[in-house]
N, C-alpha and C positions, 0 to 999 in steps of 0.2 A: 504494500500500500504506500504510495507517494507522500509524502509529509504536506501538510497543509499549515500555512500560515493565515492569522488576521492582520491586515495590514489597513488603518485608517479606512475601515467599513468596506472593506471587499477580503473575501477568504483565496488566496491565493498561492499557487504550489508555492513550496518552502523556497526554492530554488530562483523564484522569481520574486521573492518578496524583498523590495527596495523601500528606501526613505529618500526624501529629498536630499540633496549635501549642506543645504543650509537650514537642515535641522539643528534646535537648538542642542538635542542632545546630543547629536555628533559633533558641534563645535564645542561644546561650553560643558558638558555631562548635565546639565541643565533640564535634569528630569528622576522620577523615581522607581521605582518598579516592584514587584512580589513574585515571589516562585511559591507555589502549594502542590504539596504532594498527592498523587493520584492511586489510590490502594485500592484493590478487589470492585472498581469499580465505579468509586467516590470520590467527591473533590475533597481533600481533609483539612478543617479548619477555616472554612471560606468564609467564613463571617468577621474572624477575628482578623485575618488577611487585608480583608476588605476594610475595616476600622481600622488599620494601620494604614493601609493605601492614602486614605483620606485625612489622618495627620499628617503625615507627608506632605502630599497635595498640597493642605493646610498650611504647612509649615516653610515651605518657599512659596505661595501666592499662585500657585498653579489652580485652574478649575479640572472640574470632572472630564473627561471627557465624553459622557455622557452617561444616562441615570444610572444608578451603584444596582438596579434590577436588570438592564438592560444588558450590562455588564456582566453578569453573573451568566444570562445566559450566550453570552460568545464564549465566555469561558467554558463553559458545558457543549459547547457543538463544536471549539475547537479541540476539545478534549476528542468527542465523539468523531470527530471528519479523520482523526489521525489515530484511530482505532486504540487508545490508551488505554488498558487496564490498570496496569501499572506503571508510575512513570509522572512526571512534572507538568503542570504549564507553568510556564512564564508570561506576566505581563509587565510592558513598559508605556508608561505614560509621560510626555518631554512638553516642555512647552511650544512646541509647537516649531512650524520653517517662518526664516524670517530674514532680512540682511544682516550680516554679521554686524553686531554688535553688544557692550557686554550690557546694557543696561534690558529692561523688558521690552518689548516691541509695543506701543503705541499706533494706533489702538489694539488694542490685547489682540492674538492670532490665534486660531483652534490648536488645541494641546495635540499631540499627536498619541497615537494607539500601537501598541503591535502588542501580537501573541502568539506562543509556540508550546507545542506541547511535542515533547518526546515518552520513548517507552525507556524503565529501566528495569533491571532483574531482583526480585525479591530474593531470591536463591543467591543469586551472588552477594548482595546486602546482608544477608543471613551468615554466609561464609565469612565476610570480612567482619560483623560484629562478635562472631564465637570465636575469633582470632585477637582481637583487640585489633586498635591502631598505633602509632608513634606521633608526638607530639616535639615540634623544636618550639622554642621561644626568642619573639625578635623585641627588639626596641620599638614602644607605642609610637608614632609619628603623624597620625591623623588627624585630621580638623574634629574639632570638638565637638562640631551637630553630627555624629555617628551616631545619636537616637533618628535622624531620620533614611528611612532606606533609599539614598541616593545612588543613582549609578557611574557618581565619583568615585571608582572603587580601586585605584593605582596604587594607596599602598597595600591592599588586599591581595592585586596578582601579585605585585612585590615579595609578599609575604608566604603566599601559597606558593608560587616559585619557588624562593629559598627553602621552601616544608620538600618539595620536590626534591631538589637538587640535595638533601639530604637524607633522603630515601622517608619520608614521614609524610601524612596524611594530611596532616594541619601545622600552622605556626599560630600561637598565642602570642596577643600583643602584652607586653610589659610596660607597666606606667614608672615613673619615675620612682617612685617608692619601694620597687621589687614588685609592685601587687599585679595580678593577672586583669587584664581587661577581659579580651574575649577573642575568639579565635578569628582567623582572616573571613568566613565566612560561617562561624559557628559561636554558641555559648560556651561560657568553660563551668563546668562545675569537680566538686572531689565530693568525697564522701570521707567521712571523719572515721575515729577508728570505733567511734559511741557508736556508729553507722548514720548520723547525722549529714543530710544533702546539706550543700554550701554552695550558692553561685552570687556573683557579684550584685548589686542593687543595681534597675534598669534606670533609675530617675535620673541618671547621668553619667557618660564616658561608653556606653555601650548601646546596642538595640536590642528594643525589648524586645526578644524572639517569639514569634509565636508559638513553635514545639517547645517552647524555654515554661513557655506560660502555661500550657495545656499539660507538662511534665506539671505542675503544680496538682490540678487536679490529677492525676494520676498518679502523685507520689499520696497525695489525702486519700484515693481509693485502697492504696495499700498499707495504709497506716504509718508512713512514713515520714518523719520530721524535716522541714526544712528551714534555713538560717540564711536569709539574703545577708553578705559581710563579703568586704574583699577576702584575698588568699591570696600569699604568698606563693613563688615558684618552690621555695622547699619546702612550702604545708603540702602543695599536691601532690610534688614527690615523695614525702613522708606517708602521704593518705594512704586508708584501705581500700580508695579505687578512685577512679577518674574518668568521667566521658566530657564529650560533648553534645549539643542537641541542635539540628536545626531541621529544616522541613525536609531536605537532601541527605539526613544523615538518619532521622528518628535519633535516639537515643544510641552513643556510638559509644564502647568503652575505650580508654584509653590506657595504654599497658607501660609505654613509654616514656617520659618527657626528658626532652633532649639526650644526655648519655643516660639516663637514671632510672631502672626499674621501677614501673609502682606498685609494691606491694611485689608479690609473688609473680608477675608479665603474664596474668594470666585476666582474662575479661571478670568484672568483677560481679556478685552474684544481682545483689541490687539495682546495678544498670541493666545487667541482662533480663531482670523482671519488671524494668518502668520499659523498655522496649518491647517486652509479652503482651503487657497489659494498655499499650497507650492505642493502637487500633479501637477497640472497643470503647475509650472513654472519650475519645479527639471527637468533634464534632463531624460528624458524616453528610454531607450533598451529592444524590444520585446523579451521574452523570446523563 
């Protein structure tokens, strides 16, 4: 089946789907975007996706680009046209094509749209979470609104590179006090050795994740305590375990960071049961 894109109100094969060059978000990043994961079927967590999309929006002076219903269902037919069971969309919304300039276009110009959806493997996502992952740690260096999901994301490839180039999944950024912010594309959390979850406060320096935030109610379905407070690089290394969480990972355990086993390198049991149990509690919308 050929991959289908939405491209500014037409669905169009993936391979022909273009933007103008004097989009603002190919000159300037001048836009924000959401990825939501697709399970057995479902868009997961579309609600909470969509209430972030619109802080965003909110938060650089961007409008909708049209009604947050209307929306919901492109994201559902583009799921369906590219046959995803399992597997992402992405949406990006930019403020729109304009003449190059850094200030906003006068009078305001239609925001731009695009959407994609690919298929990914449960079974290999499976393999790599009963594995664990490795984790490097780089220097924090990012503009300070990283609560919103902007697709200014340079020190992120930066970051995820360097995790590359070092044979490791993820790089965590580090703030000037030794404390973890959050990873190049993920949350960081550890687990204490009381078995106490810990992951940093979203009110500032990080984004609030939405598999970050639905692990809340799924750590409360399983009785499990949590402590929003920074953490240290050698608390998490010290920990009796360590994941991350974002909509492309679900709950991932972390076995590595940098040279330093955590705990026994082995996937920790507690993460490996908020990743059992978070299907069932995440909010589900039939494709």
């Amino acid at each position: 089946m050929p991959r289908i894109a939405y491209v500014n109100g037409r669905y169009v094969p993936h391979r022909e789907a273009v933007v103008h060059v004097e989009d603002r978000g190919y000159q300037f990043a001048d836009g924000v975007y959401e990825v939501c994961e697709v399970a057995r079927s479902f868009i997961i967590d579309i609600s909470r996706h969509l209430d972030r999309l619109d802080r965003s929006l909110h938060e650089l002076d961007i409008a909708w680009p049209m009604r947050r219903g209307a929306l919901e269902v492109v994201m559902r037919e583009v799921v369906r046209r590219n046959g995803v069971r399992n597997g992402m969309v992405y949406l990006q919304v930019t403020r729109g094509v304009a003449p190059r300039d850094h200030v906003f276009p006068v009078p305001m110009v239609r925001p731009s749209l695009v959407l994609t959806a690919r298929k990914t493997s449960p079974a290999a996502a499976m393999a790599k979470a009963e594995k664990g992952i490795s984790v490097i740690t780089v220097p924090e260096n990012r503009w300070e609104r990283v609560d919103i999901k902007t697709i200014g994301l340079l020190p992120n490839v930066m970051a995820r590179q360097a995790a590359r180039e070092a044979g490791a999944a993820e790089a965590w950024f580090v703030d000037d006090d030794g404390l973890v912010t959050e990873g190049a594309a993920t949350n960081a959390w550890i687990v204490t050795q009381d078995g106490i979850l810990v992951t940093r406060p979203a009110e500032f320096g990080i984004l609030r994740g939405v598999t970050r935030t639905t692990v809340f109610d799924v750590a409360a379905s399983l009785g499990l305590a949590i402590e929003e407070r920074p953490f240290s690089v050698e608390e998490a290394q010290a920990a009796r375990e360590a994941f991350i969480t974002a909509a492309t990972t679900l709950v991932m355990p972390v076995v590595q960071i940098d040279d330093r086993q955590v705990a026994n390198g082995m996937p920790g049991s507690i993460a490996l049961s908020l990743r059992k149990a978070f299907f069932d509690i995440a909010e589900k919308t039939m494709v």
